[in-house]
C-alpha positions as CSV (number, residue, x, y, z in Angstrom):
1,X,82.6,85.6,60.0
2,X,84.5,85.6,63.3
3,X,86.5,83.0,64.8
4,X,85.8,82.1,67.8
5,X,87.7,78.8,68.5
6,X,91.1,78.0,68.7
7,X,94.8,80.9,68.5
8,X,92.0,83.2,67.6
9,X,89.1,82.6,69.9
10,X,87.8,85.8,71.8
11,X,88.9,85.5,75.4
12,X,86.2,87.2,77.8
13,X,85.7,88.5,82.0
14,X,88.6,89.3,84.1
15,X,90.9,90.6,81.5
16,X,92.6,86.9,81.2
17,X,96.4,87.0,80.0
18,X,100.1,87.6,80.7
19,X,99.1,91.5,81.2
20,X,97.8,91.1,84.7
21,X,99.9,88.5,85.7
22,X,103.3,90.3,85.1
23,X,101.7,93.6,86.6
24,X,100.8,91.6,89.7
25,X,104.6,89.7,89.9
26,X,106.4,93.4,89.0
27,X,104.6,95.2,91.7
28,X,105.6,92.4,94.2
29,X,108.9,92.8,93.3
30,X,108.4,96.3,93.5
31,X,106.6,96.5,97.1
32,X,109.1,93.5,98.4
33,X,112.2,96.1,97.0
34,X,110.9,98.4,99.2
35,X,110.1,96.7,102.0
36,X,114.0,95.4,102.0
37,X,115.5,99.1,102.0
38,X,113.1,100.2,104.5
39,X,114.2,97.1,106.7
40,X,117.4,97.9,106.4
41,X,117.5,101.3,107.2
42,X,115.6,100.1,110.4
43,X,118.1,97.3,111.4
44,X,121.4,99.6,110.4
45,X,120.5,102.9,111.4
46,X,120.4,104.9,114.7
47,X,117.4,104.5,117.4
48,X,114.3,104.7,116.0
49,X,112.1,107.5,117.6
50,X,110.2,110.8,115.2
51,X,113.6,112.4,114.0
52,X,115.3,109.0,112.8
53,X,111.8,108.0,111.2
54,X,111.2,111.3,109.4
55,X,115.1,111.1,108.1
56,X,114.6,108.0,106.5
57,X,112.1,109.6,104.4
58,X,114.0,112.9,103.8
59,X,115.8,111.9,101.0
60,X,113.8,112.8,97.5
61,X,115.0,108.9,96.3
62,X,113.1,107.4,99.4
63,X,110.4,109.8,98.5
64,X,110.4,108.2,95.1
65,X,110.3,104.5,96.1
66,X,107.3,105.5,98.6
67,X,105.4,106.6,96.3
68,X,105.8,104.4,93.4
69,X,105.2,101.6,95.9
70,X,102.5,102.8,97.0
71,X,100.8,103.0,93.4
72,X,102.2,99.3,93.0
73,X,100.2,98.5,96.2
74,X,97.3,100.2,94.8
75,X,97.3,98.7,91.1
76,X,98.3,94.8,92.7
77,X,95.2,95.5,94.8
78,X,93.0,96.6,91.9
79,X,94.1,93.5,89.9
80,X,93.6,91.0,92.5
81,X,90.2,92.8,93.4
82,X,88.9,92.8,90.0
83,X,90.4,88.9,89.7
84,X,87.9,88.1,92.7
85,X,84.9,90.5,91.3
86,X,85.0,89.2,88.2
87,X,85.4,85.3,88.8
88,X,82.8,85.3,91.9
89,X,79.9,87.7,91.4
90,X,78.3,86.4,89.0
91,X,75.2,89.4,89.1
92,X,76.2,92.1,86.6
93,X,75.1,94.7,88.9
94,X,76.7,93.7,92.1
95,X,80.0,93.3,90.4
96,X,80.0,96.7,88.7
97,X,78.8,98.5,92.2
98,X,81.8,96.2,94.2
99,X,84.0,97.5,91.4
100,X,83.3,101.0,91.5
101,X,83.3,100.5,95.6
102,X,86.9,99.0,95.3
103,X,88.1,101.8,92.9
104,X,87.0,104.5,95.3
105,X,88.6,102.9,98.6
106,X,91.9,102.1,96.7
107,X,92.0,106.1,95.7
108,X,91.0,107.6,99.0
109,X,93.4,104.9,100.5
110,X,96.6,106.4,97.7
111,X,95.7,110.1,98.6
112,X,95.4,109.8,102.4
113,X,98.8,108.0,102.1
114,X,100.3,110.7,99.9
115,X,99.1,113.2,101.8
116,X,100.2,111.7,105.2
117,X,104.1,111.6,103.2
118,X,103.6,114.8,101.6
119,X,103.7,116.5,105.4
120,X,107.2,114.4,106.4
């Protein structure tokens, strides 16, 4: 017999628990972290134009932080997406074809980025 009450009761719809919430605080962090650096090479560096722009991004650690924000952005998008889907839409259809929708926009959004990065 299950148990469906109480420490052991069977918790159902948008994935509730401290998963998601620490994914979506550590990719803030992460996309604020890189927000900061880029902000500073901004303020502290030379004048801005192609060359200083492209420089910034040069360096393979930059590269790095780019492109794991940029998965952050994606997966803190997902979450807060599915969060909205899942609480809101209450038709079973709608919500998978608004998921599928959001999943599809989120990786054509990561590879036009990557690819627009991949030619600095």
């Amino acid at each position: 017999m299950n148990k469906n009450y109480g420490s052991q009761r069977i918790v159902v719809g948008a994935h509730y628990g401290l998963r998601d919430w620490l994914s979506q605080r550590v990719t803030a962090v992460l996309m604020a972290l890189f927000t900061i650096v880029l902000l500073a090479q901004l303020i502290f560096g030379a004048e801005l134009g192609y060359v200083r722009w492209a420089g910034i991004f040069s360096s393979q650690w930059m590269k790095l932080l780019t492109f794991v924000t940029l998965l952050s952005l994606a997966w803190h998008a997902w979450v807060g997406m599915r969060d909205i889907w899942m609480d809101y839409i209450h038709h079973v259809g709608l919500k998978l074809v608004l998921q599928v929708a959001t999943i599809v926009w989120l990786v054509a959004c990561a590879g036009w980025a990557i690819q627009v990065l991949w030619r600095l």
